[in-house]
C-alpha positions as CSV (number, residue, x, y, z in Angstrom):
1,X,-44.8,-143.8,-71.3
2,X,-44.6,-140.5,-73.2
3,X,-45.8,-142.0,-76.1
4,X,-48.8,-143.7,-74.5
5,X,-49.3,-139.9,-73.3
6,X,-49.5,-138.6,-76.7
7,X,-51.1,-140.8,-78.4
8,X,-54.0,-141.0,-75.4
9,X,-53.8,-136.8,-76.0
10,X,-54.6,-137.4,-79.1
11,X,-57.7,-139.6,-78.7
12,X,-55.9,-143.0,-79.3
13,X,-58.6,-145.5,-77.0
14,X,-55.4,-147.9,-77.0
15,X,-52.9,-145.4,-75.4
16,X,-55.2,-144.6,-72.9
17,X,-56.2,-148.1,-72.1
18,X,-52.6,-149.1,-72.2
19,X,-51.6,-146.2,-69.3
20,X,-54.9,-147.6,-67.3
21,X,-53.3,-151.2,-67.2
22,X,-50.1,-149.6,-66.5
23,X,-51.7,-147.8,-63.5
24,X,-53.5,-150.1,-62.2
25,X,-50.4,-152.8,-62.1
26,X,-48.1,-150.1,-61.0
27,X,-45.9,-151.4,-64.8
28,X,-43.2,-148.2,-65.6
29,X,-45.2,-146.1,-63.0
30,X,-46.1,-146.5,-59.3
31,X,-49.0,-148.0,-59.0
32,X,-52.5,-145.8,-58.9
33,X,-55.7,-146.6,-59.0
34,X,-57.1,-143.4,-59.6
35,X,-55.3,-142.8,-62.5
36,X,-56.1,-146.3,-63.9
37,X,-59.8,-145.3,-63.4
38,X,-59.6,-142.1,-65.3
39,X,-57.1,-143.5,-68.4
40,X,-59.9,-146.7,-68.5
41,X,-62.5,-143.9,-69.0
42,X,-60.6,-141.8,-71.2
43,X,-60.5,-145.2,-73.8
44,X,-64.1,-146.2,-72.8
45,X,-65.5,-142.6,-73.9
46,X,-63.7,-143.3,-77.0
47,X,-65.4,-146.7,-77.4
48,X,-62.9,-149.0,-76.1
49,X,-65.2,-151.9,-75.3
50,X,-62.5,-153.5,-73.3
51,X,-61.5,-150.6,-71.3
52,X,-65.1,-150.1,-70.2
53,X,-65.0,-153.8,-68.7
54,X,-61.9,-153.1,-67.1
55,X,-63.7,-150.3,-64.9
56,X,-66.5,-152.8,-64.1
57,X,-63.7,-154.9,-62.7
58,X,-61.7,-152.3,-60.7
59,X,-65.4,-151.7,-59.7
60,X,-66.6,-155.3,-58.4
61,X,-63.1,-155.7,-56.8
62,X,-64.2,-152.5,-54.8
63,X,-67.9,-154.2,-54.0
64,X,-69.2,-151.5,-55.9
65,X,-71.7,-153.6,-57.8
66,X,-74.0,-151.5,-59.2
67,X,-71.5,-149.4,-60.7
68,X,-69.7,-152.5,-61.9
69,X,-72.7,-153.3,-63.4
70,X,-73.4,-150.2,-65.6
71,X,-69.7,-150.4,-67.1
72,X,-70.3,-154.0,-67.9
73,X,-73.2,-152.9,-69.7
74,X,-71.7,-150.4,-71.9
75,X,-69.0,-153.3,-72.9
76,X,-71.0,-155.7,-73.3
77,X,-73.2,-152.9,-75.3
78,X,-70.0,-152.5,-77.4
79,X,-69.8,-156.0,-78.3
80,X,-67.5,-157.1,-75.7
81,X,-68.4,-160.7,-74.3
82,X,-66.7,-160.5,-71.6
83,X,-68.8,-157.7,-70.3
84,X,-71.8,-159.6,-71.6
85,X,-71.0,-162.1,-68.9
86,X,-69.3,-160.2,-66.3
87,X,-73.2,-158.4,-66.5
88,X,-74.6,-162.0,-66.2
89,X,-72.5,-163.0,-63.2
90,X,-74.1,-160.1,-61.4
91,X,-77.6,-161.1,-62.5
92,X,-77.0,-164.3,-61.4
93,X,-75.7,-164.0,-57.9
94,X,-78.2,-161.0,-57.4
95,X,-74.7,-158.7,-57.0
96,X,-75.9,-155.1,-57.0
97,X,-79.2,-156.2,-58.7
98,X,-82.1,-158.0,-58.1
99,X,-81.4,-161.5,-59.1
100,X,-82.6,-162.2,-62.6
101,X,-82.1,-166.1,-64.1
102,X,-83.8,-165.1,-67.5
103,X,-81.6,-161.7,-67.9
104,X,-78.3,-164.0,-66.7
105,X,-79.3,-166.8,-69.6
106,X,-80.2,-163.5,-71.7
107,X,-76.6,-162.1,-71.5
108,X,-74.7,-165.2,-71.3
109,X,-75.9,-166.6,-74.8
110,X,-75.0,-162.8,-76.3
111,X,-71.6,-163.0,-74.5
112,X,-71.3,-166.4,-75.8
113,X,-72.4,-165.3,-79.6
114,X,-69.5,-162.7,-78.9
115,X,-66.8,-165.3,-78.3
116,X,-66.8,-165.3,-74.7
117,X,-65.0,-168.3,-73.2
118,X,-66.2,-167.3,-70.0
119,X,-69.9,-167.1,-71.3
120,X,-70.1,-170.3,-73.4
121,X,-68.3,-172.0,-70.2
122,X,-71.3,-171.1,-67.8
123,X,-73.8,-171.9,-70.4
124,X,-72.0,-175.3,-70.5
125,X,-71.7,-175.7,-66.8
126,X,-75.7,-174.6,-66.2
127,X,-76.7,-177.3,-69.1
128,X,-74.7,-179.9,-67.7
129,X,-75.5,-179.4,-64.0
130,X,-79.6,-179.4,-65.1
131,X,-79.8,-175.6,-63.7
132,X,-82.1,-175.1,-66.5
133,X,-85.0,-177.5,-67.3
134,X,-86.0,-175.1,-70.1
135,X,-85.7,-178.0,-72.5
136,X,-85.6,-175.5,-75.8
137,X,-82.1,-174.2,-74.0
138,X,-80.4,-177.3,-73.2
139,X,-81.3,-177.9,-76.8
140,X,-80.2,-174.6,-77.9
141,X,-76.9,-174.4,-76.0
142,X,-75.9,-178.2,-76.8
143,X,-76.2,-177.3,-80.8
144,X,-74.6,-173.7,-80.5
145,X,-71.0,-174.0,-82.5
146,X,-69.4,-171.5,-80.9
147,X,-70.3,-173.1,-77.2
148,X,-69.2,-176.0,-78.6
149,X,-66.0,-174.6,-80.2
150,X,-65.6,-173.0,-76.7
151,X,-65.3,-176.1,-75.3
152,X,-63.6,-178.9,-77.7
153,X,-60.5,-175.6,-77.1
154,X,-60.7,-175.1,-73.7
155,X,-62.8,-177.2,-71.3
156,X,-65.9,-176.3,-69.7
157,X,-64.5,-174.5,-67.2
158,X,-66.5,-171.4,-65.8
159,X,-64.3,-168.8,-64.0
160,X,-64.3,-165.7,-62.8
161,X,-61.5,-163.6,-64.6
């Protein structure tokens, strides 16, 4: 722990990421959500891309979508694709937002792009359930590599993390 603590004082994005996911699952420390929040933005300020998503989550756990949204942004922003389509997700099921099918397909081919199992997934589970009948993206998703990378690994499997 006192390591973490130095190494966050002295900017280290992983320390203070690493003391947010000890908060938050009360690991070493009791458990405190507060504190999670502020060590998450602590690493986020200093680019963590992951930490950011992590506040969107503690955020959408809370309902609070629109703030979810904005942290999933700045993730997804720093080349996190996770955050690319945790920000989908919202735009999808018009969570905090107005729902948006074009900016969800927007986001979850960039989260996909960035490696996002999660994001390939959907974009799987959309072209195989027809909820597009954009025929250029049922053509686009079936010949992406990565999606189909994705899925020869994993399954097409959406989730929500």
């Amino acid at each position: 722990m006192d390591m973490y603590e130095k190494g966050c004082s002295k900017k280290s994005h992983r320390a203070c990421a690493a003391l947010g996911r000890m908060y938050e699952a009360g690991q070493g420390v009791d458990k405190d959500m507060k504190a999670a929040l502020q060590f998450y933005e602590k690493s986020c300020k200093l680019d963590s891309e992951i930490a950011c998503n992590n506040i969107g989550v503690l955020y959408f756990n809370e309902k609070k979508y629109e703030k979810a949204k904005s942290w999933f942004e700045k993730a997804c922003n720093l080349k996190n694709g996770v955050g690319c389509y945790n920000t989908g997700f919202l735009y999808a099921n018009g969570m905090g937002v107005k729902q948006d099918i074009s900016a969800m397909l927007r986001l979850y081919n960039r989260g996909c792009e960035l490696n996002s199992i999660e994001a390939c997934a959907a974009l799987g589970e959309l072209h195989e359930k027809g909820g597009n009948k954009n025929e250029d993206f049922r053509i686009s998703v079936f010949k992406d590599t990565e999606y189909a990378v994705c899925c020869s690994l994993y399954g097409c499997i959406s989730y929500w993390p």
